[in-house]
C-alpha positions as CSV (number, residue, x, y, z in Angstrom):
1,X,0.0,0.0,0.0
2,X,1.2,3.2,-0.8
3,X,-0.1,6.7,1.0
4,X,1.4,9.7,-0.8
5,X,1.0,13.4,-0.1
6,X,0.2,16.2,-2.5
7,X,2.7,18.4,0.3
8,X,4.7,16.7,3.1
9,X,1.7,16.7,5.9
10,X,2.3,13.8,7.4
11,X,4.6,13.3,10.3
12,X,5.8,9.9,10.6
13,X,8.3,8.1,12.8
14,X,11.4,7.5,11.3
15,X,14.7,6.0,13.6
16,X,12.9,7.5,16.3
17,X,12.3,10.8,15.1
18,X,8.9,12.4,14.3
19,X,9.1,14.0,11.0
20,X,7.4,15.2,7.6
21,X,7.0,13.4,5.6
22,X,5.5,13.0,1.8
23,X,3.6,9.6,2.4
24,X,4.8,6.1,3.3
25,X,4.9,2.9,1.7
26,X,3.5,-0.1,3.8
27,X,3.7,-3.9,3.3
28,X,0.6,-6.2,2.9
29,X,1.4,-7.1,7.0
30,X,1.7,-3.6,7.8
31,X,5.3,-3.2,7.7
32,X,7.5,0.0,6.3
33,X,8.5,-1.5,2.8
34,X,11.7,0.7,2.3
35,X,14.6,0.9,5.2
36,X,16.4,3.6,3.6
37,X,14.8,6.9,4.0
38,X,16.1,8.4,1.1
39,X,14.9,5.7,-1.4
40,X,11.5,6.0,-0.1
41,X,11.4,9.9,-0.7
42,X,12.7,10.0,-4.1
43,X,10.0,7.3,-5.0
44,X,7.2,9.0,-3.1
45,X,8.4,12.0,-5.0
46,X,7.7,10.0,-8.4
47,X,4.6,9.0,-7.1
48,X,3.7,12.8,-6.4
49,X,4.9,14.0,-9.4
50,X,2.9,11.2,-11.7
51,X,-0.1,12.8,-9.6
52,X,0.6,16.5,-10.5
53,X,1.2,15.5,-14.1
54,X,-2.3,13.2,-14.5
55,X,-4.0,16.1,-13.0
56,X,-5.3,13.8,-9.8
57,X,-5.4,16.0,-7.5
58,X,-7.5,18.6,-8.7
59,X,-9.7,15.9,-10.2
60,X,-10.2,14.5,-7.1
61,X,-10.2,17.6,-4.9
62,X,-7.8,16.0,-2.4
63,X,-4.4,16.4,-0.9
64,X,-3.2,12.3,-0.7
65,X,-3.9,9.5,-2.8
66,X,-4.2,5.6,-0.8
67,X,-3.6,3.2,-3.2
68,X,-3.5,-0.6,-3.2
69,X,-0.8,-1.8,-5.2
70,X,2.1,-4.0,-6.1
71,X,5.9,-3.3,-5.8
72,X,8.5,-4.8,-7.4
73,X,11.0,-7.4,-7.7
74,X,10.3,-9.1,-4.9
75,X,13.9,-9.4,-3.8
76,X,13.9,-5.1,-3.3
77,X,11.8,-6.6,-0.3
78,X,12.1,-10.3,0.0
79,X,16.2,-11.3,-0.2
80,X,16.0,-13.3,2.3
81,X,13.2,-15.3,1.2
82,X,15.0,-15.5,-2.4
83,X,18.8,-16.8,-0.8
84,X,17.3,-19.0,1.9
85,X,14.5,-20.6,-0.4
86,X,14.0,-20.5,-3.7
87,X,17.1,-20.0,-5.0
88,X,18.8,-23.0,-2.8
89,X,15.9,-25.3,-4.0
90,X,16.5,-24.6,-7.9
91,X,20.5,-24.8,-7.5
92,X,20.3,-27.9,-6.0
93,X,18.0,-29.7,-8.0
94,X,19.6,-28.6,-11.2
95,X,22.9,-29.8,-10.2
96,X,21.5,-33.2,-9.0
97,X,19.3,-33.6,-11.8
98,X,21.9,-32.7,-14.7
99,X,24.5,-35.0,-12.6
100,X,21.4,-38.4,-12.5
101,X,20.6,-37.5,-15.9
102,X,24.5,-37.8,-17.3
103,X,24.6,-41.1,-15.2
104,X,21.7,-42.9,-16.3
105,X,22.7,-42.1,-20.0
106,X,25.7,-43.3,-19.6
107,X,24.1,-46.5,-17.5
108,X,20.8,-46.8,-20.3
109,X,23.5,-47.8,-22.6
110,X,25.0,-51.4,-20.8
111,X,21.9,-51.6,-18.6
112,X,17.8,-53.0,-20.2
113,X,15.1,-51.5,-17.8
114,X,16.1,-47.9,-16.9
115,X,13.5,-46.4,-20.0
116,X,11.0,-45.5,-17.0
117,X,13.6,-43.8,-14.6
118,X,15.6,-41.8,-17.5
119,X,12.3,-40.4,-18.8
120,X,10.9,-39.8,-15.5
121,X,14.5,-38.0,-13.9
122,X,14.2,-36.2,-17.8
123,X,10.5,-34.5,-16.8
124,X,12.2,-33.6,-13.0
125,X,15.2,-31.9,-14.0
126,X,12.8,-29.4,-17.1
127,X,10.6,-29.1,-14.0
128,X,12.9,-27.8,-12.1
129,X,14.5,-25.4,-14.9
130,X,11.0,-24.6,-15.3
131,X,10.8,-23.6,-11.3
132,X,13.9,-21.5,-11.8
133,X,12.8,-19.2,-14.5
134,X,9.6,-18.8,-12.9
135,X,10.7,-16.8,-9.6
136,X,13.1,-15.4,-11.9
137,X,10.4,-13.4,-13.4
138,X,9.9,-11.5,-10.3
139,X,13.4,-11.1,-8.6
140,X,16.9,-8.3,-10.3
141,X,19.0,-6.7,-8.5
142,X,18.0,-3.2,-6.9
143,X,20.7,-0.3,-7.1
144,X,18.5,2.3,-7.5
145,X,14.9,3.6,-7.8
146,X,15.4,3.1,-11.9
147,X,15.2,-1.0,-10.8
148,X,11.4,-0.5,-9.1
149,X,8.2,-0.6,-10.6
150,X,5.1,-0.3,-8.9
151,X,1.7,-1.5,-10.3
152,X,-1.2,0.2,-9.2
153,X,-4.6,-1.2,-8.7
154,X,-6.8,0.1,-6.7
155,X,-7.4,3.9,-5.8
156,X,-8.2,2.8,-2.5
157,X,-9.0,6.7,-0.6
158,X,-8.5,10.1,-1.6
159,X,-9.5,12.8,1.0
160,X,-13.7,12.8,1.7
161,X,-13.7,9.5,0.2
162,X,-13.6,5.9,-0.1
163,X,-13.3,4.7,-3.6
164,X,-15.8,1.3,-3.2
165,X,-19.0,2.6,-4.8
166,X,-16.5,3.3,-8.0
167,X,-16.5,-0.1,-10.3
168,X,-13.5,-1.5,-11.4
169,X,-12.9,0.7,-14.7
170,X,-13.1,3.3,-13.3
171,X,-9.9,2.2,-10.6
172,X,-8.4,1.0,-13.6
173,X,-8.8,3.9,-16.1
174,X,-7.7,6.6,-13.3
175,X,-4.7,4.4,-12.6
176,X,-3.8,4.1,-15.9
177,X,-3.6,8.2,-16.4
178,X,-1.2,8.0,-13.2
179,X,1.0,5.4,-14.8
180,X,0.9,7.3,-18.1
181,X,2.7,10.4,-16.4
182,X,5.9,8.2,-15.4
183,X,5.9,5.0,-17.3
184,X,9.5,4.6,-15.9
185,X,8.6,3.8,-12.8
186,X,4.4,3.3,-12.8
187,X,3.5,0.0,-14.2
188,X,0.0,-0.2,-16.0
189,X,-2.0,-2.9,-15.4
190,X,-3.9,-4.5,-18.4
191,X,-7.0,-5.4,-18.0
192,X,-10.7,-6.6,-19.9
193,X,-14.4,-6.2,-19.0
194,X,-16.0,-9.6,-19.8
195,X,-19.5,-10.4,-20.5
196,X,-20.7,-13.9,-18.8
197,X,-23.1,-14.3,-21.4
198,X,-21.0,-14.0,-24.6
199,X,-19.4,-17.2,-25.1
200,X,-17.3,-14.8,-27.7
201,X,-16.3,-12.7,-25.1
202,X,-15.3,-15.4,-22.7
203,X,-13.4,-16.8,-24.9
204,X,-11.3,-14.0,-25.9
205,X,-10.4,-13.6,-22.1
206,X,-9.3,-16.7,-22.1
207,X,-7.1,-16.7,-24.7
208,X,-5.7,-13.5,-23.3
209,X,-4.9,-14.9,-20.2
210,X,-3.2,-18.4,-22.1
211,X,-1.1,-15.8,-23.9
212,X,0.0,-13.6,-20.8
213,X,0.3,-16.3,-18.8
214,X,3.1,-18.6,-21.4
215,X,5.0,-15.6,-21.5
216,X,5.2,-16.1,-17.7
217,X,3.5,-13.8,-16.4
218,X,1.7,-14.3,-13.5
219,X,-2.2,-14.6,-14.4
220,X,-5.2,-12.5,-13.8
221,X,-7.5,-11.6,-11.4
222,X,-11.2,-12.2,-12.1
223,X,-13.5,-9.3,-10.3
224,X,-17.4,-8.7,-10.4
225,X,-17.6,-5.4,-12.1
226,X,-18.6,-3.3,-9.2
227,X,-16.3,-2.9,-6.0
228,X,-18.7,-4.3,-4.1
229,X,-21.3,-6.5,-5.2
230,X,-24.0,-8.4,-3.8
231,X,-26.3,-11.3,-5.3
232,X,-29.3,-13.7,-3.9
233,X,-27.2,-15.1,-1.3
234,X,-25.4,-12.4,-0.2
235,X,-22.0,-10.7,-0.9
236,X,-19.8,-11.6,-3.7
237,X,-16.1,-12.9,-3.6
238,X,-14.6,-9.6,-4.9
239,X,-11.7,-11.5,-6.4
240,X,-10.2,-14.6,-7.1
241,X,-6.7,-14.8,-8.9
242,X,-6.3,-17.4,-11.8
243,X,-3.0,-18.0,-11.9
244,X,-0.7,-19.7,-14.7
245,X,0.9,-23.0,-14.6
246,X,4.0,-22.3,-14.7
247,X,3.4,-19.4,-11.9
248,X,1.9,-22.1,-9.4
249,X,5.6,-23.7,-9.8
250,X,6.2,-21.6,-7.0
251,X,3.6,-22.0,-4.6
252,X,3.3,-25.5,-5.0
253,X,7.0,-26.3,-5.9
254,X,8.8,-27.5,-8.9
255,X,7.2,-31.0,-9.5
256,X,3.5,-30.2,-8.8
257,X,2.2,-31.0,-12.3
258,X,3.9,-34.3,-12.2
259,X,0.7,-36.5,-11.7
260,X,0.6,-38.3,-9.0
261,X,1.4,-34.4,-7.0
262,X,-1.0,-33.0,-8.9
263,X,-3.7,-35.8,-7.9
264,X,-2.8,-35.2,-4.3
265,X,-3.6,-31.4,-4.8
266,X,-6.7,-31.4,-6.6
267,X,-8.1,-33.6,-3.5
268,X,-7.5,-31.0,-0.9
269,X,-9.8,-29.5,1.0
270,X,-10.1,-25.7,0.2
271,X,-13.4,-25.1,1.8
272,X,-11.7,-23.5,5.3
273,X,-9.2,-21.5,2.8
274,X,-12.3,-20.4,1.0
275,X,-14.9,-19.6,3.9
276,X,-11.9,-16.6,5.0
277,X,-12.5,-14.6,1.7
């Protein structure tokens, strides 16, 4: 989340000190995102500026913009995660992998009966390259606030109001204005308004999404059209997030669309996971 001030009117506590400040940037737990002060500034300054330039603050009559949002790489954030986890996991298996797979080549050639194990230690070792690439996607290095993008969703308040009677377009459409002013460092999100009961329509998101998503990108997220919506039986799940296979490789790990792990996911039970939307 991202809070950003039209003039430096909020005082915030920073090593200690209470000072002005033009906004702050918070993680999804509620923790500062940036540890260096000056980093933070200069971006919150891009972030004012993109505002000035898209004529948002006039527009909206208001001195701060809250916006929900998505920063990245993850490793300006999430090193640690990166050294201690994923990176370890895909070094590891590729070295083991390539070293089984030279072995059993060599053994396949005096040996009847490995044909199963080559193929099957073949499929592991492209998994894991597969795995590798994937958090790749999301993780450079970070020298400077050139190596940051942040992808804005969600115009969450602006001063006298709270955005959730707006419908998604609209979010979407004002965003896009802000991103326009510093493409540099604001990240556009793409999006498509579907109609459930054009099967010509569905299908074209679909085929949008199959097309993001083997680029490697990470997928979409599906959204009734208005903020808030409400049906026969009640409220609406506002989102769910369809993401692509070769995403998943990182939530589930390297080898989850070999079958017999993907057999043991699909018999889960989501129904608690669900019931907390």
């Amino acid at each position: 989340m991202v809070v950003v001030c039209r003039n430096e009117d909020v005082s915030v506590m920073r090593f200690g000190i209470v000072e002005p400040s033009l906004g702050v940037v918070y993680t999804r737990t509620g923790r500062r995102f940036f540890n260096d002060g000056a980093l933070e500034r200069e971006f919150l300054v891009r972030v004012q500026q993109a505002a000035s330039t898209s004529g948002l603050w006039d527009e909206l009559g208001t001195d701060w913009l809250c916006l929900d949002c998505e920063l990245m790489p993850w490793s300006a954030k999430a090193q640690e995660l990166l050294s201690s986890q994923y990176a370890p996991v895909g070094t590891a298996g590729a070295h083991v992998l390539t070293a089984a797979k030279q072995v059993l080549a060599e053994a396949q050639s005096r040996t009847e009966g490995l044909h199963e194990l080559v193929a099957r230690t073949n499929d592991r070792l492209e998994s894991i390259l597969k795995y590798r690439e994937a958090y790749r996607h999301y993780c450079w290095p970070v020298a400077s606030i050139q190596d940051l993008k942040l992808a804005p969703f969600h115009l969450l308040a602006s001063e006298g109001a709270v955005h959730t009677d707006k419908q998604h377009t609209w979010h979407m459409e004002l965003l896009g204005r802000l991103c326009s002013a510093d493409s540099a460092l604001l990240l556009a999100t793409p999006f498509r308004v579907v109609d459930l009961n054009d099967p010509a329509s569905c299908e074209d998101a679909t085929t949008w999404w199959t097309g993001m998503t083997a680029t490697g990108n990470e997928g979409m997220v599906v959204k009734p059209l208005d903020f808030i919506s409400k049906g026969r039986r009640g409220f609406a799940q506002p989102a769910i997030k369809c993401r692509g296979p070769e995403y998943l490789r990182i939530i589930y790990g390297p080898e989850y669309l070999l079958p017999e792990n993907l057999e043991r996911l699909r018999s889960r039970g989501v129904g608690a996971k669900r019931s907390l939307v």
